[in-house]
N, C-alpha and C positions, 0 to 999 in steps of 0.2 A: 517293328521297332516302337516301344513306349515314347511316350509324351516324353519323360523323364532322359530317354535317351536322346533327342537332340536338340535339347539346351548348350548352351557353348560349353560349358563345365565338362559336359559328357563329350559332347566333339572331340575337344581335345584332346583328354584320358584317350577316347579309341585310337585318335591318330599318333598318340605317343607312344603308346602300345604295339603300334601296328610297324612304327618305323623311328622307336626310338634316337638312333643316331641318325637319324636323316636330318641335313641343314633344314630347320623352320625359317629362319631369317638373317642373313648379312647385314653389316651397316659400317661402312668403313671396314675396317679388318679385323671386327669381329664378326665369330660367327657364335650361332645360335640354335644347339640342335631341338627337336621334339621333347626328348625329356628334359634337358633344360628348361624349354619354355614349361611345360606343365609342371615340375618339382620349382623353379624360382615363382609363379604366380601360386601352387600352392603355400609361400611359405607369406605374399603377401597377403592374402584371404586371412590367414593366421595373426599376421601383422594389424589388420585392421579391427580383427576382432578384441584382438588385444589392449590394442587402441581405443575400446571402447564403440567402437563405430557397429551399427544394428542394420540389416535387411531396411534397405531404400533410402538410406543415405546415402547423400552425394559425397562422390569424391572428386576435386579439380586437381589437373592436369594442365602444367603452361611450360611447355616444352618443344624442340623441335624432332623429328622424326629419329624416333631408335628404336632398339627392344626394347627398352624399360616401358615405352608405349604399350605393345602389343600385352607383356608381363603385367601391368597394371590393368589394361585390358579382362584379361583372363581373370587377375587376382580380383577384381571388381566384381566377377562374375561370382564368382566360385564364395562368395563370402556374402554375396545376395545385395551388394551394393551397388551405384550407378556413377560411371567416371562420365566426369565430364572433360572433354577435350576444349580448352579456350584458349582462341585467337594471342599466340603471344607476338602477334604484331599490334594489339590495340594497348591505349593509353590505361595507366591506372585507374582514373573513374572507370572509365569503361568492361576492364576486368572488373572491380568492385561493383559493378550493378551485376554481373553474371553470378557472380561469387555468393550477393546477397540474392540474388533471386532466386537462385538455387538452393540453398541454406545447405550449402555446401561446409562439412564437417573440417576435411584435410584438403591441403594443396601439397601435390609436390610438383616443384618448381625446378628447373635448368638452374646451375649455380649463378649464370650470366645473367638471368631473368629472374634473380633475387630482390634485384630492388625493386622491380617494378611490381612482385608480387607481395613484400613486404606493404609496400605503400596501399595494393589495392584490398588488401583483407584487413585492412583497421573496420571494428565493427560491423562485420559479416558472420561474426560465430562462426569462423574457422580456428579449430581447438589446433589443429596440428601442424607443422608444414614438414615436408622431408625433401631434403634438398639434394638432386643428381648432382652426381661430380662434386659433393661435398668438400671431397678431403678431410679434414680434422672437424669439421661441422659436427658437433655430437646427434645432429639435424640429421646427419648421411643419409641416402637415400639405400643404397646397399647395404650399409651398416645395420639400418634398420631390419630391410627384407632377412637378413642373411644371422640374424639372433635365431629367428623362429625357425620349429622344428619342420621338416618335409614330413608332407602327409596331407591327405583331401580334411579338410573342415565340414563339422555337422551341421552342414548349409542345403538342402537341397531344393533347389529352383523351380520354378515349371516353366510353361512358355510364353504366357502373357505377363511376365516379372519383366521389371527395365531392366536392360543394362547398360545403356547407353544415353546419353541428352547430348544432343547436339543444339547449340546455339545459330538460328538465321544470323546470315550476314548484317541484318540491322541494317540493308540501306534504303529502309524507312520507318520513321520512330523505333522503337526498343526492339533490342534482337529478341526473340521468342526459341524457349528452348523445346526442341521434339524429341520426344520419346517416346527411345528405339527398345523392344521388348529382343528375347532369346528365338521368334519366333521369326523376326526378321532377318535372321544370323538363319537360320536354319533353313530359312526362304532360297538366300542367298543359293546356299547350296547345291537345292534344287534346281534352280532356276539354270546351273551349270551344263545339268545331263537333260533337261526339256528342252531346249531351246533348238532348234531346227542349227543345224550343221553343225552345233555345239561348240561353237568359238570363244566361249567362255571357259572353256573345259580344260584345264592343265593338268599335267603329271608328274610322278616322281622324277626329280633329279631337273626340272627346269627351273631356271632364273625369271622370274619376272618383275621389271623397275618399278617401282612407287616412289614419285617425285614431289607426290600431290601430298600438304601439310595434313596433319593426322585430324587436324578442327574441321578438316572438309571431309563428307561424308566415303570420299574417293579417297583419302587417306585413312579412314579409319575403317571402314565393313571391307573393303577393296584384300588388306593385306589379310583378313579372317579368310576372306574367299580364295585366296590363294594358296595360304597356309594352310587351310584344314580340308584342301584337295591333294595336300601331299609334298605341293610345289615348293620352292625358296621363295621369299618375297627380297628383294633387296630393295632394303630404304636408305633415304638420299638425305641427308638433316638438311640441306640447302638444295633448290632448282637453280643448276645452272646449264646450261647446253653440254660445254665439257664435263658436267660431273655425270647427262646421260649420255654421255658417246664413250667414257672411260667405263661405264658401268654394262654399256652394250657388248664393248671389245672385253672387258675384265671375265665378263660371269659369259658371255655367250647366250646372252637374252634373248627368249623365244619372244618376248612380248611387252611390251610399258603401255603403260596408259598417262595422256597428258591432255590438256585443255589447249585449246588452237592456238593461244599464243603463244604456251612453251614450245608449237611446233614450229612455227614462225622463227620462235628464238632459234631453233636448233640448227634450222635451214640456213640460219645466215650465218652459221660457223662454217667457217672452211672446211676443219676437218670432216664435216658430215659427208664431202665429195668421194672419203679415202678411205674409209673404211668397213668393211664385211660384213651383208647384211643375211646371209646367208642361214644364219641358224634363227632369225628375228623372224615368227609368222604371224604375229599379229601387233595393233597398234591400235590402241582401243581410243574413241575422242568422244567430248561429251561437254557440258556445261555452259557452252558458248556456242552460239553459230560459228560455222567452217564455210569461210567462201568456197565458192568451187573451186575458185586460183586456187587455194592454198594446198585442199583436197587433191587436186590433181598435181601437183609440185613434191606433194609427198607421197604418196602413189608410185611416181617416176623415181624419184630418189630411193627412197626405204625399197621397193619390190618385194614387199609384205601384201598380206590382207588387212583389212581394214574394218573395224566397226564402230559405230556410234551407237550412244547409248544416252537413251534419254529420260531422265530419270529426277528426282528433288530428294532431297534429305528426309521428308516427311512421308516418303511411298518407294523408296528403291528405285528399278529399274521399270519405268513404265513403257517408253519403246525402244526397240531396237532394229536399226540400220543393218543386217548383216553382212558377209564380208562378199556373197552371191547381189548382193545389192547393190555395192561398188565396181565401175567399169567406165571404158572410154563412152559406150554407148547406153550409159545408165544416167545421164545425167540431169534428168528431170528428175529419177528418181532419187540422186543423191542428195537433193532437196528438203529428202522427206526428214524426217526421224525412226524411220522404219514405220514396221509393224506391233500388231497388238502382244507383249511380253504373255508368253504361255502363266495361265495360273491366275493374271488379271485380268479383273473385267474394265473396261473402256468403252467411254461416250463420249459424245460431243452433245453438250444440252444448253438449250436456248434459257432463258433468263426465267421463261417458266416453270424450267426444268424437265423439260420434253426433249427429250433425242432428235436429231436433227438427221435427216438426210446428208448423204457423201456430196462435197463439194458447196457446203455450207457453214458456214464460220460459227462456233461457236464458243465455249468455254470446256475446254480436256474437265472431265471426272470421272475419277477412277474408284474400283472396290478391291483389296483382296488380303489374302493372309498377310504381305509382308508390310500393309501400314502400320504406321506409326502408333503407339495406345493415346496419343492427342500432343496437345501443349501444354507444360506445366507451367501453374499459374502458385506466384508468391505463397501463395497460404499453402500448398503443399498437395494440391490436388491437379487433377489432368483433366484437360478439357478436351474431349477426343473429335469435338472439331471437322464436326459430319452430319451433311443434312438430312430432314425426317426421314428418309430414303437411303440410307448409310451410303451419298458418295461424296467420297471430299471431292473438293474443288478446288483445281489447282492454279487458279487466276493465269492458268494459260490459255489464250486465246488460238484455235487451228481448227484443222475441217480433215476428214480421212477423204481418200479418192475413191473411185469404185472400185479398186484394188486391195483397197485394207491398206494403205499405206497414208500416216501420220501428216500431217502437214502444220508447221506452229506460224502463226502469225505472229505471236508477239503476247506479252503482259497484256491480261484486261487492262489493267491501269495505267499501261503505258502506252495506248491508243489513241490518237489524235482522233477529233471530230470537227472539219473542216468543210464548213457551208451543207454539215449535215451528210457528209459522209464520210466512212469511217477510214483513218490514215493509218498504217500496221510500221512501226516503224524499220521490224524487221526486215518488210519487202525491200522499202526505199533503201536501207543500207545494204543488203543483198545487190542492187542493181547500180548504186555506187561503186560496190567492189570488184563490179566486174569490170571495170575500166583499167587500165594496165598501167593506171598513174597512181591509182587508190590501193595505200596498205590497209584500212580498215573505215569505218566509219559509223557513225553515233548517231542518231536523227532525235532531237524531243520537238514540242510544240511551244510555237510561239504566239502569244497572245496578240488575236489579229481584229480591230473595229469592226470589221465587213465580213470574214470569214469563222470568227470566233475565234481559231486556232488555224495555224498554217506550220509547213516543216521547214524546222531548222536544220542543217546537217552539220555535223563536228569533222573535220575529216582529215585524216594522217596521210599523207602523200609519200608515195615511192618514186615519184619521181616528178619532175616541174607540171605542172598544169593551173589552170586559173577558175573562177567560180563558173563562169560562162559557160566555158567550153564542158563541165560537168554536168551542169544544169542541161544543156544542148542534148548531150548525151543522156541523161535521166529521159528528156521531154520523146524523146524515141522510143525507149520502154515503159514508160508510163502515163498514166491517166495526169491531167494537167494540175488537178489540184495535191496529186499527190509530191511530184516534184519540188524539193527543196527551194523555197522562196531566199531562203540567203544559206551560205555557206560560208566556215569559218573553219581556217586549216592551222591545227596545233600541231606540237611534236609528238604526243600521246594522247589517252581517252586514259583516264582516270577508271582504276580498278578495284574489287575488291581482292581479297588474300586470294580465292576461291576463281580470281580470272574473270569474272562477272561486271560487265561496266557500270560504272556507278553514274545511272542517268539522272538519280538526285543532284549529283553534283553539277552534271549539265544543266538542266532543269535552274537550277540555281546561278548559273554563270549568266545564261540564256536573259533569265529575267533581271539579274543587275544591268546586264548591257540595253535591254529595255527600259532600264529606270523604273521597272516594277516593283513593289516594294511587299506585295503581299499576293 
């Protein structure tokens, strides 16, 4: 197979070809066969050339989960330009820096999320907008597509070409967009039929749920991988517990993937007790720590397999948990984040930048085909954001065991140092959670005269308990300076869209109650 044939362009074509009427995608009670998808994203390719748009313009995207995603997807490809998916839960500035940073050509917007996209493309040098669910909008977004002829465009790709920029969450200073080349789509693929008992590996005529918003790398490469293996992806435009237990009973879902809190959410639905999990074999988690309580709660309930995958926007799937991993008697190892993902290379390197022995804390740095081509910077260039040594760094802090299995400590920079040793705040919330009063819990550092830095713990209760009796509990599984010096119990832990706690905001709550001001 040429370079040329798997770029997403050529993907598709074969898999449209090979099963034209096969459902590519549900969404609500449409469906969406293979040559649909490839004949409507041919006729946007068409559309944007039209439009005047050239190879490595951006195009924005502020929508919630449909086809017209994947179709704009595809049509981005196919016409050699790069969609960007943005957060349409953020403020108008906020789009407007992504918008201008990008220099982003066209937006097409959700009709409902027209004003806010109107407001954020004032002076961003966005020429176009097409607007979904127009109606009478001369703007239509179908209207548009559905002028231009079916047929491929004299566009042809290769595999280091973007077609994708995903924007960081931004929770700290300016979101950074990464971009994703044809080469990481193709990765994907592979990564399907390598991977040891292949539990990523779907087939014709399965359903698999996508809940996850398409701005998150789990909503956006996630439904490619599913769809250009043959499978259905059904997307959900809203997460809610009932809209995944009607879409498990509706389509007969072998498999969904969610982030631990939508598992959390689902669990406290009644109906999760009632209904048949029998065609469901897998349940993919990723993005957050999974206490073990919860892991094993869902385990009992779903009586599926299970894997986690651990991964960033900026590098794909770098370990993986798999489902031979999971067990009543695997429970150190469910700890881990798996093993080293087939195809990439993985280290753990000291500040020197020297490999570190198993069972030694370092900073995760990874090599491989499916990184990201860098970060794109305002003038129009990518900074590929890799040192002399080509490994990025993924400001993840962990140590492998003598087994090859992953272990994350936590953010570099979200690491306490307290009378000079180092505080992971993962641990301390990990050993919070295992108290059968704690639904979750948050740890940052508090600014301490004698210690430098001591932990604070944020923490969500499932049921009555007091600061003491946790702390008590902590001082038995922990070293003394690590245990939470105060503890403060809210209703929630503040998130981002993506399920990721937002420890700035702790961080920031932490130090007003301190009377810090800087």
């Amino acid at each position: 197979m040429g370079e040329t044939d798997r770029t997403v362009p050529a993907i598709l074509r074969a898999r449209a070809a090979q099963d034209p009427d096969g459902t590519a995608i549900w969404c609500e009670d449409r469906r969406t066969s293979f040559r649909e998808l490839d004949v409507r994203s041919d006729r946007i390719a068409t559309a944007l050339l039209a439009d005047g748009l050239r190879a490595g313009d951006r195009v924005a995207y502020i929508g919630k989960n449909s086809e017209r995603f994947l179709e704009m997807l595809h049509g981005c490809a196919k016409a050699g330009t790069v969609l960007i998916s943005v957060n349409y839960r953020l403020t108008a500035p906020e789009i407007h820096f992504i918008l201008a940073d990008s220099r982003s050509r066209l937006l097409a917007v959700d009709a409902d999320l027209l004003p806010v996209g109107t407001e954020a493309i004032a002076d961003t040098g966005v020429d176009h907008v097409r607007v979904m669910d127009g109606g009478d909008d001369p703007r239509d977004f179908d209207t548009w597509r559905d002028a231009q002829p079916a047929g491929p465009v004299d566009v042809t790709p290769c595999l280091e070409d973007p077609v994708l920029q995903i924007y960081t969450s931004g929770t700290t200073g300016f979101p950074k967009g990464a971009v994703i080349p044809h080469r990481s789509f193709a990765g994907m693929l592979d990564l399907a039929h390598n991977v040891p008992q292949q539990p990523l590996r779907w087939y014709e005529g399965e359903s698999i749920l996508c809940p996850m918003p398409n701005f998150h790398v789990g909503g956006s490469l996630f439904p490619f991988w599913v769809t250009m293996q043959g499978a259905t992806i059904v997307l959900m435009p809203n997460f809610t517990p009932d809209a995944v237990l009607d879409a498990v009973e509706t389509h007969s879902a072998a498999a969904f993937v969610a982030v631990p809190e939508m598992l959390q959410m689902i669990l406290a639905n009644p109906r999760t007790e009632t209904l048949d999990y029998s065609r469901l074999r897998y349940i993919y988690y990723g993005a957050a720590p999974m206490s073990p309580e919860l892991l094993k709660r869902c385990m009992d309930t779903f009586g599926c397999r299970f894997t986690q995958t651990y991964g960033m926007t900026e590098h794909s799937v770098i370990g993986l948990l798999g489902p031979d991993d999971h067990g009543p008697d695997l429970a150190e190892r469910m700890l881990s984040v798996g093993q080293r993902t087939p195809g990439m290379e993985t280290e753990i390197l000291d500040p020197a930048g020297d490999v570190v022995p198993p069972g030694v804390v370092g900073e995760i740095c990874v090599k491989s085909p499916a990184m990201m081509l860098g970060y794109w910077r305002s003038d129009g260039t990518v900074d590929p954001s890799v040192d002399a040594n080509g490994w990025f760094h993924t400001g993840d802090a962990g140590c492998y065991d003598e087994s090859g299995y992953l272990f994350l400590k936590d953010r570099i920079k979200d690491m306490l140092i307290s009378g000079g040793e180092n505080v992971y705040p993962a641990e301390v919330e990990r050993v919070l959670g295992e108290h059968p009063a704690v639904l979750e819990a948050a740890v940052v550092g508090l600014t301490d005269p004698q210690w430098g830095e001591v932990p604070k713990a944020y923490v969500v209760r499932r049921s009555d308990v007091d600061a003491a009796d946790l702390q008590a509990f902590a001082r038995e599984r922990l070293a003394r300076y690590k245990v939470p010096k105060e503890i403060e119990f809210i209703d929630a832990l503040p998130r981002t869209a993506s399920g990721k706690v937002r420890r700035r905001d702790l961080r920031e709550r932490a130090r007003q109650e301190q009377g810090v001001t800087a």
